[in-house]
MIKOLRO-115820 format. One record per residue (C-alpha): z, x, y; residue in one letter; residue number from 1. Coordinates in Angstrom, 1 decimal, always signed. Layout:
N
[[Z X Y] "A" NUM]
...
//
This chain:
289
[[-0.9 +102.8 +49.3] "X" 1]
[[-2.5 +100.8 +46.5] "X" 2]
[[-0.7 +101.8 +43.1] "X" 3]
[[-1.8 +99.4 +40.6] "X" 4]
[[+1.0 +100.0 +38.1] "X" 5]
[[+3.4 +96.7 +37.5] "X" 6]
[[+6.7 +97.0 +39.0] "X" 7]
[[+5.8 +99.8 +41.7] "X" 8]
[[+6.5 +98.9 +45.2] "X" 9]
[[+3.4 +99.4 +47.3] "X" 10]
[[+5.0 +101.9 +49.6] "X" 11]
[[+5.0 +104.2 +47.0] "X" 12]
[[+3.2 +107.8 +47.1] "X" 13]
[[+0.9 +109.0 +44.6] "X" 14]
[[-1.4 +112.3 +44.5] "X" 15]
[[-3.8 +113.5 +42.7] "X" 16]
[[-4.9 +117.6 +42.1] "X" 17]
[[-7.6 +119.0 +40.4] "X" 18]
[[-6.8 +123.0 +40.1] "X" 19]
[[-9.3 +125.4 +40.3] "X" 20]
[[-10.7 +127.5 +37.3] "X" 21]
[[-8.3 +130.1 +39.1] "X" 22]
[[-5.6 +127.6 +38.9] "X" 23]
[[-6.1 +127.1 +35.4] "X" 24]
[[-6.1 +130.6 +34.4] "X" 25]
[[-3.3 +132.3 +36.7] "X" 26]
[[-1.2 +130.0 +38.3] "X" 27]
[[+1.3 +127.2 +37.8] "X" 28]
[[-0.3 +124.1 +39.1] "X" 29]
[[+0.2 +120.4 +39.8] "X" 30]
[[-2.0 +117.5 +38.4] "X" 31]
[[-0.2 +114.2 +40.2] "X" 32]
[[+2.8 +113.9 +41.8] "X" 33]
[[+4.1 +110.9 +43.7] "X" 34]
[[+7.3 +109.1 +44.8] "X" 35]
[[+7.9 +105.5 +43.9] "X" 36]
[[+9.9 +102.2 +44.6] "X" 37]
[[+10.3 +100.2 +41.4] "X" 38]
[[+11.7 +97.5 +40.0] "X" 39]
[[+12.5 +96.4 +36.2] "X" 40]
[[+8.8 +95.4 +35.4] "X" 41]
[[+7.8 +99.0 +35.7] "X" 42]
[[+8.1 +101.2 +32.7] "X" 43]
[[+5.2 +103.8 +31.2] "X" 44]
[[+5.1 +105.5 +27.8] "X" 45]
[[+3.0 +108.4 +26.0] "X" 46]
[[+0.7 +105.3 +24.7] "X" 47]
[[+0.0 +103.7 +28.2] "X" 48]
[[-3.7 +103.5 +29.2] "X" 49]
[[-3.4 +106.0 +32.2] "X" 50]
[[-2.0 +108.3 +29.9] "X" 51]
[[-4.1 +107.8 +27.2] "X" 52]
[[-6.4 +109.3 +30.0] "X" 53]
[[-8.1 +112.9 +31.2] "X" 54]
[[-4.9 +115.4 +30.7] "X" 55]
[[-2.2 +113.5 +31.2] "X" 56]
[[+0.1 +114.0 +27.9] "X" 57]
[[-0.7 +117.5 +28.2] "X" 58]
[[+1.4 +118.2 +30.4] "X" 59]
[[+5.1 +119.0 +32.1] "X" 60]
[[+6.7 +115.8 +33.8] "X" 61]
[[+9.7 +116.0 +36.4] "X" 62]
[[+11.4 +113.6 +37.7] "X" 63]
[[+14.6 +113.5 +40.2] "X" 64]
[[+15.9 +110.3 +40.8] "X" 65]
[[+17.3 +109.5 +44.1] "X" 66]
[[+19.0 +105.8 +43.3] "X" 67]
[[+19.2 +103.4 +40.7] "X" 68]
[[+18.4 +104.1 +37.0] "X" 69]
[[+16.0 +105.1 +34.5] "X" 70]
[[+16.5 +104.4 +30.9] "X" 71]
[[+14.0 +106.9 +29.2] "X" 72]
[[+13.4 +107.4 +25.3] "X" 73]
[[+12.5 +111.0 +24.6] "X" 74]
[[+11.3 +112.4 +21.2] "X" 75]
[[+13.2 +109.4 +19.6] "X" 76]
[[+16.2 +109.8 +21.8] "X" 77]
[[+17.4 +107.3 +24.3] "X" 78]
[[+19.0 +108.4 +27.3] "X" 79]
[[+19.9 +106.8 +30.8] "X" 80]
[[+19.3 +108.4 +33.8] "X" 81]
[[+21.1 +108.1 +37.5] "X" 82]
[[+20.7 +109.2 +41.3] "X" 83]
[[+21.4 +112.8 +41.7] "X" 84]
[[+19.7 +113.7 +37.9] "X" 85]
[[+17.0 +115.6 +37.2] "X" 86]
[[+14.9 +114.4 +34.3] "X" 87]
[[+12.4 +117.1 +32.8] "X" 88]
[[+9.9 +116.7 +29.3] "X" 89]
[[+6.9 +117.4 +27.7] "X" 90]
[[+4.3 +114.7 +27.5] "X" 91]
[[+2.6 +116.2 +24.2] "X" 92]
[[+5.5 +114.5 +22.5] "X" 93]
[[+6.1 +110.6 +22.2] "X" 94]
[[+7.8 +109.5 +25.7] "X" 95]
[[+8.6 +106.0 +27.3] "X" 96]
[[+10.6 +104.9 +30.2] "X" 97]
[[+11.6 +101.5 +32.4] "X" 98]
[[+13.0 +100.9 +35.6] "X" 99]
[[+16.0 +99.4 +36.8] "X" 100]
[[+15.6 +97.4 +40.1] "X" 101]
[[+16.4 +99.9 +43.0] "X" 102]
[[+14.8 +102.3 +40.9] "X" 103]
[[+13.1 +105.0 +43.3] "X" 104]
[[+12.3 +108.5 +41.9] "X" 105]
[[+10.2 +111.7 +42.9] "X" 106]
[[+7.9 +112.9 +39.8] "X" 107]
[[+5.8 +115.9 +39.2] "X" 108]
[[+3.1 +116.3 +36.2] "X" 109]
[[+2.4 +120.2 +35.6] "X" 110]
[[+1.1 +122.9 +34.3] "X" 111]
[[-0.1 +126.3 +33.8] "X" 112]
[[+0.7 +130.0 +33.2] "X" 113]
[[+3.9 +130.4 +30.4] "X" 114]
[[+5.2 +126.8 +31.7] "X" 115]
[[+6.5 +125.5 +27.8] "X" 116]
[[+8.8 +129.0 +27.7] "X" 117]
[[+10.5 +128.3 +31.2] "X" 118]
[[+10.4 +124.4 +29.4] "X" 119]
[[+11.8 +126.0 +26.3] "X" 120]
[[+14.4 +128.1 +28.2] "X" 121]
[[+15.6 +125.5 +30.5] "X" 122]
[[+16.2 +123.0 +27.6] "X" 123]
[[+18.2 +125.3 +25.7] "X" 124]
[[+20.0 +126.5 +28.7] "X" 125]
[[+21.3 +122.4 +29.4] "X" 126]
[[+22.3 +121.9 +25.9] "X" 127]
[[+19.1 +120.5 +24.6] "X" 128]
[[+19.2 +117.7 +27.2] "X" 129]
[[+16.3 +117.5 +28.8] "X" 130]
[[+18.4 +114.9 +31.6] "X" 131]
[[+21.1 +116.5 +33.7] "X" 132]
[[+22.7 +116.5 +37.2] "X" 133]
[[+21.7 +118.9 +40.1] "X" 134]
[[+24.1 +121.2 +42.0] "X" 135]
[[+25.3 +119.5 +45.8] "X" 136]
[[+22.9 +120.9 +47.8] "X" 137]
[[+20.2 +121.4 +45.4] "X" 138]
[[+17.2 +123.3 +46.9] "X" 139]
[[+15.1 +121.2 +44.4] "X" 140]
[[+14.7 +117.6 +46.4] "X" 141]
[[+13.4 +119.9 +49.5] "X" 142]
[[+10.7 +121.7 +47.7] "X" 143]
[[+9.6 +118.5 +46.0] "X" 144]
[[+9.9 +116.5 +49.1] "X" 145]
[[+7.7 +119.5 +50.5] "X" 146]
[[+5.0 +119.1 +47.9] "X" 147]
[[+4.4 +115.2 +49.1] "X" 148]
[[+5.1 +115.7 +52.6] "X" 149]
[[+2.0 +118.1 +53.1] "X" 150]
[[-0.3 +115.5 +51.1] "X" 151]
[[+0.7 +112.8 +52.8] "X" 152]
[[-0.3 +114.5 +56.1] "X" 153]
[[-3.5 +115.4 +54.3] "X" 154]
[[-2.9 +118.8 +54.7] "X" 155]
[[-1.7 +120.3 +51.0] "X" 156]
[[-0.4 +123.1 +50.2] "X" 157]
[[-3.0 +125.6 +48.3] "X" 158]
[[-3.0 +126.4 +44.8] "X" 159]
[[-0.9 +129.5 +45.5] "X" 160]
[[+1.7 +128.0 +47.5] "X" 161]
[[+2.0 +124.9 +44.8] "X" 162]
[[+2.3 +127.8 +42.6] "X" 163]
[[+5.2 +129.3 +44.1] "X" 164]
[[+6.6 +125.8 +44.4] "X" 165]
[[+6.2 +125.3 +40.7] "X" 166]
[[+7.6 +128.7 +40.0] "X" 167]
[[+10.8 +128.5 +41.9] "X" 168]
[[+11.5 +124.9 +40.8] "X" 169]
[[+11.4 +126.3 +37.3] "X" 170]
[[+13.8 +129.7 +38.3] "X" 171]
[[+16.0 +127.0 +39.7] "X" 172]
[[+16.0 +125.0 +36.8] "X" 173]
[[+16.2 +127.8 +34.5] "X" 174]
[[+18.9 +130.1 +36.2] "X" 175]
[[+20.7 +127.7 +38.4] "X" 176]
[[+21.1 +127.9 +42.1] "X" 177]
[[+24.4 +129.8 +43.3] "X" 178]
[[+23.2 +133.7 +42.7] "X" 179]
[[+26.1 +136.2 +41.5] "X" 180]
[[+25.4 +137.5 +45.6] "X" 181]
[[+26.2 +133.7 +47.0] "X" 182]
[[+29.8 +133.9 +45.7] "X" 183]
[[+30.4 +137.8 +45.6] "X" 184]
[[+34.4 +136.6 +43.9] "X" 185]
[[+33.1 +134.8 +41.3] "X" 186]
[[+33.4 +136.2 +37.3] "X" 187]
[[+29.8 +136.9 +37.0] "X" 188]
[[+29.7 +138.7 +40.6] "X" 189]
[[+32.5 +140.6 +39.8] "X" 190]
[[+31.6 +141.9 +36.1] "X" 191]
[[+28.1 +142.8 +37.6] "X" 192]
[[+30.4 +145.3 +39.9] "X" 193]
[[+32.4 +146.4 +37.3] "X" 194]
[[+29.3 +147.7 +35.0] "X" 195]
[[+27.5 +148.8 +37.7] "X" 196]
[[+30.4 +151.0 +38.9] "X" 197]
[[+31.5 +152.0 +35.0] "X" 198]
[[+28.0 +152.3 +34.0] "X" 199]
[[+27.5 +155.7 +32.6] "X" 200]
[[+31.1 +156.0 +31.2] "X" 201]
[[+31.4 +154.7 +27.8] "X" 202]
[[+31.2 +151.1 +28.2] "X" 203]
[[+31.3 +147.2 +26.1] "X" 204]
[[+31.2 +144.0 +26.5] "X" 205]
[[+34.4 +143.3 +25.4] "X" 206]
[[+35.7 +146.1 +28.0] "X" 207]
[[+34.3 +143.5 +30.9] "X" 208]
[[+35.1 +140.6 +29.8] "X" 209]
[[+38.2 +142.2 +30.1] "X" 210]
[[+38.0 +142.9 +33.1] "X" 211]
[[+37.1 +139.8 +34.5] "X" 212]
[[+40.1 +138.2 +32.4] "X" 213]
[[+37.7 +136.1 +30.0] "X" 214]
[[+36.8 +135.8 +26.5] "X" 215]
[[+34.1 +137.8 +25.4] "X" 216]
[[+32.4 +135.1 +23.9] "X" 217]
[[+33.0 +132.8 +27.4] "X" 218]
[[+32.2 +136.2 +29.7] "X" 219]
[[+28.4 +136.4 +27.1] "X" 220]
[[+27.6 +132.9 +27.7] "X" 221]
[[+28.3 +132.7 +31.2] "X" 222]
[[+26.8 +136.1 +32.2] "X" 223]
[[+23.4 +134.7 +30.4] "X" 224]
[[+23.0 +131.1 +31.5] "X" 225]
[[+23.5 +132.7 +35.5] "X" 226]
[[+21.0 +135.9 +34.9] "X" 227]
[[+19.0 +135.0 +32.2] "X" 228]
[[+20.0 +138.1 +30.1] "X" 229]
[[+23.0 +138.8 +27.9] "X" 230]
[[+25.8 +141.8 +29.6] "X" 231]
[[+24.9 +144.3 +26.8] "X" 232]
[[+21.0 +143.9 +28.2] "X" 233]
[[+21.9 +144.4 +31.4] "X" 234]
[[+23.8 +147.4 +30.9] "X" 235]
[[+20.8 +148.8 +28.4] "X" 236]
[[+18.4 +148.2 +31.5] "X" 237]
[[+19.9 +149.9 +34.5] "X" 238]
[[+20.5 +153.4 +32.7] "X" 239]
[[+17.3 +153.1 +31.7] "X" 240]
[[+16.9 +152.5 +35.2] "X" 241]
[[+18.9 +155.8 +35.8] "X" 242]
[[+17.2 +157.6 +33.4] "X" 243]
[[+13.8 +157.0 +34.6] "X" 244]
[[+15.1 +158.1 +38.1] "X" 245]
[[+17.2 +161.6 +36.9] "X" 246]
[[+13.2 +162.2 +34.8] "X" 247]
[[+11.2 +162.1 +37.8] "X" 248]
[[+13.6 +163.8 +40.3] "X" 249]
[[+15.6 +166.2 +38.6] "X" 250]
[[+15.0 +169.4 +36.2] "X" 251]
[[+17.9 +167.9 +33.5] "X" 252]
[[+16.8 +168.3 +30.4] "X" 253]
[[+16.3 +165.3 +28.2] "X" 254]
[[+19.6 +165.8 +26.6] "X" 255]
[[+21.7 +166.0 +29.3] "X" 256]
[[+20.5 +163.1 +31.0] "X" 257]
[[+21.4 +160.8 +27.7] "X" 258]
[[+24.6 +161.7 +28.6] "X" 259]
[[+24.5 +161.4 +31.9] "X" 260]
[[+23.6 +158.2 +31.5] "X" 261]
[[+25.9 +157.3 +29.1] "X" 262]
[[+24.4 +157.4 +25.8] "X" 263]
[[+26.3 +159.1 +22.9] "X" 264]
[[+23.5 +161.2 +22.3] "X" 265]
[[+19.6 +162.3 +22.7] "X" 266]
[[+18.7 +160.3 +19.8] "X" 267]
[[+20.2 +157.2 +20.9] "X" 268]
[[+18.6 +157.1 +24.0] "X" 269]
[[+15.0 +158.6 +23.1] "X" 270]
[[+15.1 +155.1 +20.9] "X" 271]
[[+16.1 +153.0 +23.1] "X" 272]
[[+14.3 +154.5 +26.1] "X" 273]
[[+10.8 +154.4 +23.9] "X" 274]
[[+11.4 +150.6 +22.9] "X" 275]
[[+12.5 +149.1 +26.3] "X" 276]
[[+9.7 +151.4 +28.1] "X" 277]
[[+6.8 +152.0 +25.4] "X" 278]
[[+7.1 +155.5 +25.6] "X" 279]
[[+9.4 +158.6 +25.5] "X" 280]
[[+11.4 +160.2 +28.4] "X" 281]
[[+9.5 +163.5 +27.5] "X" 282]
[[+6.1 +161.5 +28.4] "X" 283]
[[+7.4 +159.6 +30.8] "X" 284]
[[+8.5 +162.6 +32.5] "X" 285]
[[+5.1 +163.6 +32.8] "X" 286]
[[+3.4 +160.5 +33.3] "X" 287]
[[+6.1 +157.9 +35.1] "X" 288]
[[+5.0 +154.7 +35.2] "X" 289]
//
């Protein structure tokens, strides 16, 4: 394939997508993606003709490098990047990166849908690094691989399935890949069991953090960066849950369902039920939705 960029090896792979109106409006989508061989001529910045071109630096970029090295300077930040590392940034800000020789790397350019939140999120979730390592295993090198494989056969995946591509890369990005169910002994797995079980009994995050023989402050910041939601929210959520359940298949009364569900009183949980649900267990009663 003829890539005329300095530095890239011409058995590179580079694609190109132009999404649909649809695309734009609904989906996560790709623009380019590729895979390249470079050596230490290569290097591309936020100022670079082909950039300077079309959509380019509006965009999402990915990379995962596979071997050798990248050194990359991000929003004024330099940082080097190795085989194994997953390298992630927005191209509306200034960017530049160069190749070591050996370099090859997978890349992705972007967009769509709420993409600059999971971008946000997943930054903030890694420190503010916006370069880190991926799990052994990794399900992210497969989809990717995936993505290329099916254009290089000339047979791509639709907007739809690059959309579900895009979406799980981001989840997996965003909340990790080893689920509380993959490793049922683990602190998070077992603190989920422990609320779920103690639920509707007076109940706090100190009390399971506890239980799970870690600091409250540890047991919070774990329990987030694997579910994407702090203990006390969870908790909140599945009496609501509950709630909703006892209001459409029992007579209880509004009251006695608070308690049941282990609120200290009707008040309590008419508030909270109205702001987590838009409106009151007396109307949802009536009209569950």
């Amino acid at each position: 394939m003829l890539i005329a960029e300095a530095g890239v090896s011409q058995r590179s792979e580079r694609y190109f997508f132009t999404p649909s109106s649809l695309a734009r409006e609904l989906f996560y989508y790709p623009t380019r993606c590729g895979h390249y061989f470079c050596d230490h001529r290569y290097s591309f910045s936020h100022s670079s003709e082909i950039a300077q071109e079309g959509d380019h630096n509006r965009n999402i970029m990915l990379f995962l490098i596979q071997a050798g090295a990248m050194e990359l300077t991000l929003s004024g930040k330099t940082v080097l990047s190795g085989a194994g590392q997953v390298v992630l940034f927005d191209c509306r800000n200034p960017y530049r990166y160069t190749a070591s020789d050996g370099l090859e790397f997978t890349w992705l350019l972007f967009n769509g849908l709420n993409v600059r939140e999971y971008y946000r999120r997943i930054l903030h979730g890694h420190g503010g690094r916006q370069c880190f390592s991926l799990p052994a295993g990794s399900e992210i090198p497969q989809i990717l691989d995936g993505l290329l494989s099916g254009c290089a056969a000339d047979e791509p995946p639709s907007e739809a399935d690059c959309s579900q591509m895009i979406h799980r890369l981001l989840c997996l990005l965003l909340l990790g890949e080893q689920s509380a169910a993959q490793n049922p002994d683990d602190s998070i797995a077992r603190s989920i069991r422990y609320m779920n079980h103690h639920l509707f009994e007076p109940l706090s995050v100190q009390q399971v953090a506890q239980a799970v023989n870690l600091s409250s402050s540890h047991f919070s910041r774990q329990f987030k960066a694997r579910t994407g939601y702090s203990p006390y929210e969870y908790i909140v959520l599945r009496r609501i849950d509950r709630a909703k359940y006892l209001l459409t298949s029992t007579s209880q009364s509004v009251s006695e369902i608070a308690y049941a569900t282990g609120y200290n009183s009707e008040e309590n949980f008419s508030h909270g039920f109205q702001k987590h649900v838009g409106i009151s267990p007396s109307l949802f009663r009536k009209y569950p939705i």
